[in-house]
C-alpha positions in Angstrom: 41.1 -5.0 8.0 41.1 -1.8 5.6 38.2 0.5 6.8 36.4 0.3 3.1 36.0 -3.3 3.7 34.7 -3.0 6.9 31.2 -3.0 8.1 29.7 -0.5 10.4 26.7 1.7 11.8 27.3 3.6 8.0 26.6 0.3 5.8 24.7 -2.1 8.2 21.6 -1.2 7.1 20.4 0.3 4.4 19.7 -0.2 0.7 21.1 -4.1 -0.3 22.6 -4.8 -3.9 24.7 -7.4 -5.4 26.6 -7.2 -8.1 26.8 -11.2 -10.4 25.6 -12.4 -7.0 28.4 -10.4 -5.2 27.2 -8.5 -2.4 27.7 -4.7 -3.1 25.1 -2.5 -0.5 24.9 -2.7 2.6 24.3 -5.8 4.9 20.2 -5.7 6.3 17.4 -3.6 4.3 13.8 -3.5 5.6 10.8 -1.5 4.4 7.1 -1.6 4.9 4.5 -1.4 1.7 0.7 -1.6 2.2 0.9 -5.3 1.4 3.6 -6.1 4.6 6.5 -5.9 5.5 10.1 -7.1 4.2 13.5 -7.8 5.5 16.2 -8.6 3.1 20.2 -9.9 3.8 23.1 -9.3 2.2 23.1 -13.1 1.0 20.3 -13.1 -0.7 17.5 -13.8 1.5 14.1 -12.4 1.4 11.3 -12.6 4.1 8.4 -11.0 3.8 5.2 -10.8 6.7 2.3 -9.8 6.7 -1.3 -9.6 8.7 -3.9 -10.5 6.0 -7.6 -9.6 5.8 -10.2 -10.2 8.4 -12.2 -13.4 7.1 -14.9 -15.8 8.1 -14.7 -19.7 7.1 -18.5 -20.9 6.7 -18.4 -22.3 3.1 -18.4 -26.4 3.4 -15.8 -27.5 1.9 -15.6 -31.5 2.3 -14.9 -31.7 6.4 -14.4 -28.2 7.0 -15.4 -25.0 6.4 -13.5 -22.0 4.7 -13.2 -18.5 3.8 -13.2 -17.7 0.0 -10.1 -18.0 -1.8 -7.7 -14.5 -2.1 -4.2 -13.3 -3.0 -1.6 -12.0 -1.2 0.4 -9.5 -2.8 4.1 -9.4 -1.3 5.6 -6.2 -0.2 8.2 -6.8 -2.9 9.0 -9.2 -5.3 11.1 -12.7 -5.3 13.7 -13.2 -7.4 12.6 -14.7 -10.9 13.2 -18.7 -10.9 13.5 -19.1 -6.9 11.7 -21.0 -4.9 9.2 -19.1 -1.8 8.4 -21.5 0.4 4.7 -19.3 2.3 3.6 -20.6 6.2 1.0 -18.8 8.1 -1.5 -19.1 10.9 -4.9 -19.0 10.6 -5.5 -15.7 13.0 -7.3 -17.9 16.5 -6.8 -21.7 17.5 -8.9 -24.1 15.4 -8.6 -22.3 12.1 -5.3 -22.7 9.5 -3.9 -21.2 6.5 -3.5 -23.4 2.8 -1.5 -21.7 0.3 -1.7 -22.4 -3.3 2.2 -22.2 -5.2 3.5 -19.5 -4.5 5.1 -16.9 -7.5 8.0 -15.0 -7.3 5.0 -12.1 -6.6 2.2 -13.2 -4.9 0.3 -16.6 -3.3 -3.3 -17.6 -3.5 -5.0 -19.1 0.1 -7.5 -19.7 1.7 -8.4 -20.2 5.2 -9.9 -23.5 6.9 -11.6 -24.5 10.2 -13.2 -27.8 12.0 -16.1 -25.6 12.7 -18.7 -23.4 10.8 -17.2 -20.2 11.8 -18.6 -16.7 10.9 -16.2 -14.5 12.7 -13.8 -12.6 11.2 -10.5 -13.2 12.2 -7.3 -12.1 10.8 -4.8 -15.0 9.7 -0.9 -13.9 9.0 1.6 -15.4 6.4 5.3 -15.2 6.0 7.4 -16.2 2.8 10.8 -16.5 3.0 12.8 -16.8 -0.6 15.6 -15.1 -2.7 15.8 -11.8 -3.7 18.9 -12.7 -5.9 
């Protein structure tokens, strides 16, 4: 293999890029914003994490009970026209995240539990799409 082909410790990680879908950068890129944290690949794929705001779920909502709606704000945006598929947990056992659909930028949830619960707990999320 000719060495400018190659990948090593130089190009591994670092800054990704694609050039008409051809990747150009290097292979793994990762950053941290105050909205999470990101990990993108040389393919294409995007995953972004994140530990969202302490919340309480005491407003009835048919069987259950949950915490006011909110946003999440990815670290960094989708690629425009992909699909983000967003899971998350809803912080302790007993409580679970909903998400709204998500945009290439951001997801709506909220977060439900079986019992009247005024704790605050901190749920996490994790979208996984296309940066390109």
């Amino acid at each position: 293999m000719r060495a400018d082909f190659g990948y090593g410790p130089g190009n591994l990680v670092g800054p990704v890029s694609e050039n008409s879908g051809v990747p150009t950068g290097a292979v793994i890129e990762s950053g941290t914003t105050p909205n999470g944290d990101y990990v993108r690949f040389a393919d294409g794929t995007q995953i972004c994490t994140t530990t969202l705001a302490a919340t309480d779920c005491t407003n009835t909502e048919g069987a259950l009970f949950a915490s006011s709606s909110s946003s999440w704000d990815y670290p960094i945006a989708f690629a425009s026209g992909t699909s983000v598929t967003v899971s998350g947990s809803g912080g302790v056992t007993g409580r679970f995240a909903s998400f709204d659909a998500p945009t290439n930028s951001q997801v709506t949830y909220k977060v439900l539990s079986t019992v009247n619960d005024a704790a605050l707990q901190s749920p996490t999320a994790a979208a996984i799409g296309r940066w390109f």
